[in-house]
C-alpha positions as semicolon CSV with decimal commas, in nm:
position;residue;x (nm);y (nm);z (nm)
1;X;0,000;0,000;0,000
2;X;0,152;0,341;-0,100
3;X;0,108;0,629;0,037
4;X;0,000;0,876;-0,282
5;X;-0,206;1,124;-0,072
6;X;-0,441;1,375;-0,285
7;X;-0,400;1,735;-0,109
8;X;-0,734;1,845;-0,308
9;X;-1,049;1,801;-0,081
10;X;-1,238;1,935;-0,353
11;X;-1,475;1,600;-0,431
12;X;-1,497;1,228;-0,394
13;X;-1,109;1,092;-0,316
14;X;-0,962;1,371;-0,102
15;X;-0,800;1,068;0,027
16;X;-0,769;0,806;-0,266
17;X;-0,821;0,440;-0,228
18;X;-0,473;0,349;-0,165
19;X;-0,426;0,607;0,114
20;X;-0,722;0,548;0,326
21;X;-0,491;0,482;0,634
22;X;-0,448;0,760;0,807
23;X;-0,067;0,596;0,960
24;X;0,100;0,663;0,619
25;X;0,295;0,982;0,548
26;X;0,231;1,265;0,309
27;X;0,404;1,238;-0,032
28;X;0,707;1,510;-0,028
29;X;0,594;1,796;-0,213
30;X;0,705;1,920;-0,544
31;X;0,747;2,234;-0,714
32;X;0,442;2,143;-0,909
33;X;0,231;2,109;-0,553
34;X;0,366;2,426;-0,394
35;X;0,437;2,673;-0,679
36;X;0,297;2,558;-1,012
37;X;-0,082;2,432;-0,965
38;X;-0,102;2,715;-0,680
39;X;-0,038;3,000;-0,953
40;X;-0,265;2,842;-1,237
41;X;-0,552;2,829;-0,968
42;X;-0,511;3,163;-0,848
43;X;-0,543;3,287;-1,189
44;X;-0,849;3,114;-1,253
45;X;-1,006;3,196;-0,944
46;X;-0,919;3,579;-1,002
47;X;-1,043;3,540;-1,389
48;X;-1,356;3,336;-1,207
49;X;-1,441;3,599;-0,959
50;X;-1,420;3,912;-1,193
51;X;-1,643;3,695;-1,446
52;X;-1,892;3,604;-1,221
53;X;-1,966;3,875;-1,006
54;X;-2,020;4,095;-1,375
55;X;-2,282;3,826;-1,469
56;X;-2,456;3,866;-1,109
57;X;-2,454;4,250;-1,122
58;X;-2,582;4,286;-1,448
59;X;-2,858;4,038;-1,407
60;X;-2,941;4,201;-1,085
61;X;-2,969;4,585;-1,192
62;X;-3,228;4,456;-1,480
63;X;-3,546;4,579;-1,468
64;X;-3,706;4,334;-1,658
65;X;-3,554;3,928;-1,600
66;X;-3,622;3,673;-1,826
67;X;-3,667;3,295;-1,710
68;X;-3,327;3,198;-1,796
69;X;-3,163;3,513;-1,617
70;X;-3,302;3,328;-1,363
71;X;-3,095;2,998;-1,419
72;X;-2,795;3,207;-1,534
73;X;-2,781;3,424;-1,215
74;X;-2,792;3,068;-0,977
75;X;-2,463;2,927;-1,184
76;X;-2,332;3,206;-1,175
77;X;-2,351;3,221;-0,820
78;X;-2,266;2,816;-0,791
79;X;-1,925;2,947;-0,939
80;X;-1,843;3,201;-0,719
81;X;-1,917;2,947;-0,403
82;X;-1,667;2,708;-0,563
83;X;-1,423;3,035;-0,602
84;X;-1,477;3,152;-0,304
85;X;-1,280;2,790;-0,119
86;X;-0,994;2,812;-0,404
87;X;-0,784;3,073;-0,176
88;X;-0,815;2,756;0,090
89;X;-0,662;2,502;-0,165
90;X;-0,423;2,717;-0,286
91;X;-0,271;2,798;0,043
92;X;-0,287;2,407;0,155
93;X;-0,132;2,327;-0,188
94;X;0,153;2,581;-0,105
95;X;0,177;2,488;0,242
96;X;0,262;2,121;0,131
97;X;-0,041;2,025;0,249
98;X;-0,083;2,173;0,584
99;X;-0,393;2,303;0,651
100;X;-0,427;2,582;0,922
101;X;-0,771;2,731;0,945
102;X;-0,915;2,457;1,184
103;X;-1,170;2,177;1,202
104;X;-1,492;2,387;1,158
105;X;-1,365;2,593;0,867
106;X;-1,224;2,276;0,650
107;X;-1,586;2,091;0,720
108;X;-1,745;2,412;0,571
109;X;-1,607;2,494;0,306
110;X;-1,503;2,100;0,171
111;X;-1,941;2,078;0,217
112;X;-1,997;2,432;0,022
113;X;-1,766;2,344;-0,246
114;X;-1,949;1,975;-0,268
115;X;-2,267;2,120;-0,262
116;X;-2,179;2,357;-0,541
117;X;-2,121;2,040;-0,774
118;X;-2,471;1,911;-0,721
119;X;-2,651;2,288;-0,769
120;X;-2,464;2,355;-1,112
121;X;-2,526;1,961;-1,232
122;X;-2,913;2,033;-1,142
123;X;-2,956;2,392;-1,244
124;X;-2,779;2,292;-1,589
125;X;-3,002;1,994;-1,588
126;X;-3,347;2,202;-1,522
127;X;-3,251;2,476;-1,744
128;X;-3,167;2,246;-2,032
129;X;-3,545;2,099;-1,945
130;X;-3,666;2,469;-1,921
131;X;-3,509;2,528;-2,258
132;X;-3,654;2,242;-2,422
133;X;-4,015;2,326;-2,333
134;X;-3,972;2,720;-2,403
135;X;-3,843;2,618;-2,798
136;X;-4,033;2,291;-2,873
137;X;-4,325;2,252;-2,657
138;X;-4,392;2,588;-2,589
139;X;-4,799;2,580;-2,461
140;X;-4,679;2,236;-2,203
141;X;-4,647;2,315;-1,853
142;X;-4,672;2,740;-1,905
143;X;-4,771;2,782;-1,539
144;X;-4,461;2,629;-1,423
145;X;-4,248;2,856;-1,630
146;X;-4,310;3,191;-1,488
147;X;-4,035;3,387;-1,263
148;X;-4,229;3,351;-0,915
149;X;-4,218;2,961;-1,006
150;X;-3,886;2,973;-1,171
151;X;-3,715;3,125;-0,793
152;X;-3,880;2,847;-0,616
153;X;-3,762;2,566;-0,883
154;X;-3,366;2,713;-0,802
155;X;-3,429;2,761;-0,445
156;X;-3,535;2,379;-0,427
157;X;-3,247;2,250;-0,606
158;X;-3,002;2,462;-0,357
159;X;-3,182;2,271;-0,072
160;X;-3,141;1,914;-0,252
161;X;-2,790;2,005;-0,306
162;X;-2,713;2,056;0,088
163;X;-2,902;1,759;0,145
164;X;-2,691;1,529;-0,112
165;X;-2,406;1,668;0,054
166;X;-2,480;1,586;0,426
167;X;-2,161;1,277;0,392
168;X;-1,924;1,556;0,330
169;X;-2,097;1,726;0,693
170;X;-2,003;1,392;0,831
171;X;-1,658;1,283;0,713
172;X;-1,480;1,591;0,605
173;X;-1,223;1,687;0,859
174;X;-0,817;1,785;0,968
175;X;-0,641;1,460;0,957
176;X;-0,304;1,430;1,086
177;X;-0,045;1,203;0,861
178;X;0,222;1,003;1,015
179;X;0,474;1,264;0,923
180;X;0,313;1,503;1,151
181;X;0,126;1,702;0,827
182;X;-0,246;1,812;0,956
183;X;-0,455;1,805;0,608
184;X;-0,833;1,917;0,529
185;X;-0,950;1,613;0,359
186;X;-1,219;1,306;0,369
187;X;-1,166;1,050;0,636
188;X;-1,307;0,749;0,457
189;X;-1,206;0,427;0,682
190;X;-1,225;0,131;0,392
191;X;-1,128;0,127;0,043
192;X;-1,524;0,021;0,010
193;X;-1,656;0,378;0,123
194;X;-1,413;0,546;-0,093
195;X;-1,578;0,322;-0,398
196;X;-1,929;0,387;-0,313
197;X;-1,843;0,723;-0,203
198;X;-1,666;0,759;-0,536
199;X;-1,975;0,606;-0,730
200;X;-2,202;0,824;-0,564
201;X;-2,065;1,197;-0,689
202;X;-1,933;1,102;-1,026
203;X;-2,289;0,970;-1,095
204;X;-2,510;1,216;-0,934
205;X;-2,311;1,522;-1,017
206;X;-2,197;1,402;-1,406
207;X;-2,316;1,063;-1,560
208;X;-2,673;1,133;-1,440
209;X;-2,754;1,453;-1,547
210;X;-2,507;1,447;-1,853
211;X;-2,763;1,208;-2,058
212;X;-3,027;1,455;-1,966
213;X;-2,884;1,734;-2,133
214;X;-2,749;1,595;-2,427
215;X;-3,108;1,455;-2,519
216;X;-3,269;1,816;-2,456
217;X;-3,038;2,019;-2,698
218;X;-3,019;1,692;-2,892
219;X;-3,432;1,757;-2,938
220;X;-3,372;2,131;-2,919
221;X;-3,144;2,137;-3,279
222;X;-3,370;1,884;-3,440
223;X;-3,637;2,062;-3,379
224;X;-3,494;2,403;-3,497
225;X;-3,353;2,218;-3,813
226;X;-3,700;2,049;-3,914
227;X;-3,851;2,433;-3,873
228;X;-3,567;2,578;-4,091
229;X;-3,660;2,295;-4,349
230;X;-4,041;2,368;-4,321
231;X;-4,040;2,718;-4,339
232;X;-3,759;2,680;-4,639
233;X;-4,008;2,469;-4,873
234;X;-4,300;2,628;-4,772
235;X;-4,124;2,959;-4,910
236;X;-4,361;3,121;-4,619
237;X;-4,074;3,337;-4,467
238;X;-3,689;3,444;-4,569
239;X;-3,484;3,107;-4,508
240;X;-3,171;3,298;-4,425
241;X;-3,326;3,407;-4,120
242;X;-3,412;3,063;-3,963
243;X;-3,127;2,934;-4,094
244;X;-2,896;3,135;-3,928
245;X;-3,112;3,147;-3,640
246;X;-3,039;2,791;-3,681
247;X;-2,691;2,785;-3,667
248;X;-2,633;3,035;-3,380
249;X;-2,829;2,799;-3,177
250;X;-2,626;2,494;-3,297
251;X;-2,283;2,703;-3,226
252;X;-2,435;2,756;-2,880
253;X;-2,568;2,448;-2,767
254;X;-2,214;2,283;-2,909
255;X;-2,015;2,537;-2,703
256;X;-2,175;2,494;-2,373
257;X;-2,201;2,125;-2,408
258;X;-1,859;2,103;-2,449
259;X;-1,751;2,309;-2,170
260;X;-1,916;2,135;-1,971
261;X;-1,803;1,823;-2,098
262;X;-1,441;1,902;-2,123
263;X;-1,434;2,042;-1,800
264;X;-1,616;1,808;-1,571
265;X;-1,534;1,483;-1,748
266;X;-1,159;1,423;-1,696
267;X;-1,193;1,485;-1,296
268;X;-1,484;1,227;-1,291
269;X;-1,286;0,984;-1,548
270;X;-0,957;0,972;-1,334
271;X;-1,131;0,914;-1,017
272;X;-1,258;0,609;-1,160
273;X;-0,985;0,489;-1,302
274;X;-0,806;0,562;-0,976
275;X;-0,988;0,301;-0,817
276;X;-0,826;0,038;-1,049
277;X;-0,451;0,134;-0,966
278;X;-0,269;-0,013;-0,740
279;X;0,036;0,232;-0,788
280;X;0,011;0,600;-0,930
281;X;0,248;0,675;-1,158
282;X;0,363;1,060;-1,288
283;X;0,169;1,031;-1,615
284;X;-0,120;0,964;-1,348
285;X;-0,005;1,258;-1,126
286;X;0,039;1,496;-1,401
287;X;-0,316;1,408;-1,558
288;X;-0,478;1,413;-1,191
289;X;-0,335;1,803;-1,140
290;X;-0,492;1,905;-1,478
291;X;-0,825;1,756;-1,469
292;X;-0,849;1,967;-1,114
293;X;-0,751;2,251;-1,317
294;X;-0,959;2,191;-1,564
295;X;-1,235;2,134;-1,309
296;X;-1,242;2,420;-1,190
297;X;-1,176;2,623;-1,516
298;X;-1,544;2,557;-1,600
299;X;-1,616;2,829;-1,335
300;X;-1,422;3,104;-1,483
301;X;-1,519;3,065;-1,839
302;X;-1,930;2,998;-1,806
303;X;-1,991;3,372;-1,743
304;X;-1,748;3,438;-2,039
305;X;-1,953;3,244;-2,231
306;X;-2,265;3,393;-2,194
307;X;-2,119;3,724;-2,315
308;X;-1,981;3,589;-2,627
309;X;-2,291;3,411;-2,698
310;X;-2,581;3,597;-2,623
311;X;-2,599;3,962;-2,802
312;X;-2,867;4,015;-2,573
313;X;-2,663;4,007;-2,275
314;X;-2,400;4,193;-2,389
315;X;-2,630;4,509;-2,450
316;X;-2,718;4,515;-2,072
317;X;-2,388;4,504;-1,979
318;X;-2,230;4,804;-1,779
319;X;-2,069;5,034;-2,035
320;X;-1,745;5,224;-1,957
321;X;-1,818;5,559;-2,024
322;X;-1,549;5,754;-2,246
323;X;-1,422;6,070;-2,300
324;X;-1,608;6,251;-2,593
325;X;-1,454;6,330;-2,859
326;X;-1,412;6,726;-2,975
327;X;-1,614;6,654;-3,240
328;X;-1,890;6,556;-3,011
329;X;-1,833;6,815;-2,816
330;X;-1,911;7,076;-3,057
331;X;-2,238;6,892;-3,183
332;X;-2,375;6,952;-2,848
């Protein structure tokens, strides 16, 4: 039995299958623990937090919020709870693993940050649904998508998400290694809790609600696509419009999807696969780092995103005002 010791307490494995006994010693810690990964996730929590506290404001100071506003604002605010506990990995990362801010505060936020992963999985999942109905069955279930319901809807799947995260209430603590090194991580007693422990997040927070999503937008674009085709042999309307209509949508949907994907999938992945090894290796190390960077990546670019993609959005951004020109000036 090794002792390869995960210093992120972010999800599932803070302390991986082969390290379940708390007797073995911390790993020595590289450059890549201490300097490295600390650096790339400051960066994307600063990009994260600027990002995400924009998208918040501006959906906020609207006078009039649409449905998915709604939705938007709630990831949006997901993210910044998951930002919010990167200056506490960072700072264990550079510390080698020592954590310092005490019991309490390394139950709380390892049980935020968890709960974060099941309110974006379901608020992605229930928007995706909302969309659906808004574009293809538009007159189904029309008293369940107003704003008044819409709050409720998010404000139930924030309370589903603290109760799917009660285990991390229950096991997440300051464990001290044989080498003396006092980390915020999981205490999981048997390499069968880490497995069903394991089994539980990956599925509820990604190969549940994954399937889910692909088959809305999957119904979404043929949908859209069979309109385009109607309205284009029908001769009823311009078919430049829907079709570009069309493909906007289809540049969207493929976008987000693949965020998503791309970010979330490699984390989940590894931890699977880390149940089958019996000795990490570097390659394994090396991937295990990036798909935690790439984890939580997702939360800096979403809000980016949604500015790119939506013209809509971007006119109810805050504008920087600018010095007039003399030209301007002299028109007044």
């Amino acid at each position: 039995m090794n002792s390869f010791h995960s210093t992120f307490w972010n999800t599932t494995t803070e302390i991986l299958n082969k390290s379940w006994n708390k007797e073995f010693a911390f790993e020595a810690p590289s450059i890549v623990d201490t300097v490295i990964l600390p650096s790339m996730i400051g960066i994307i929590c600063l990009t994260g937090l600027v990002g995400n506290i924009l998208i918040v404001f501006t959906i906020v100071r609207s006078r009039k919020k649409t449905i998915p506003d709604i939705y938007i604002c709630n990831l949006a605010v997901a993210d910044l709870v998951h930002i919010i506990g990167m200056p506490f990995l960072i700072h264990q990362w550079a510390q080698g693993g020592e954590w310092v801010f005490g019991g309490p505060l390394c139950t709380t936020i390892t049980a935020l940050d968890t709960c974060n992963q099941f309110a974006c999985s379901a608020i992605m999942t229930v928007m995706s649904v909302d969309r659906y109905l808004a574009l293809v069955q538009p007159f189904r279930l029309t008293s369940w998508r107003t704003r008044y319901k819409t709050i409720h809807i998010n404000l139930g799947l924030w309370a589903a998400s603290f109760i799917l995260a009660l285990p991390v209430w229950v096991y997440s603590k300051v464990i001290k290694f044989k080498d003396g090194v006092e980390s915020c991580a999981f205490d999981l007693t048997s390499p069968d809790d880490v497995l069903w422990y394991t089994l539980y997040l990956t599925i509820t927070t990604f190969f549940f609600p994954l399937p889910l999503i692909l088959m809305c937008y999957i119904l979404i674009l043929c949908y859209t696509w069979e309109m385009y085709q109607q309205n284009k042999d029908s001769r009823c309307y311009n078919p430049s419009v829907p079709k570009q209509r069309a493909m906007k949508l289809t540049k969207m949907v493929l976008v987000l999807v693949a965020v998503f994907i791309l970010s979330a999938a490699p984390y989940h992945v590894i931890q699977l696969v880390n149940l089958q090894i019996e000795q990490p290796t570097m390659a394994f190390y090396v991937v295990y780092y990036l798909s935690i960077c790439l984890s939580y990546a997702g939360s800096s670019i979403n809000p980016f995103l949604y500015i790119m993609l939506s013209g809509n959005f971007r006119k109810r951004l805050p504008q920087v005002p600018r010095r007039m020109t003399q030209r301007e000036i002299n028109n007044i």
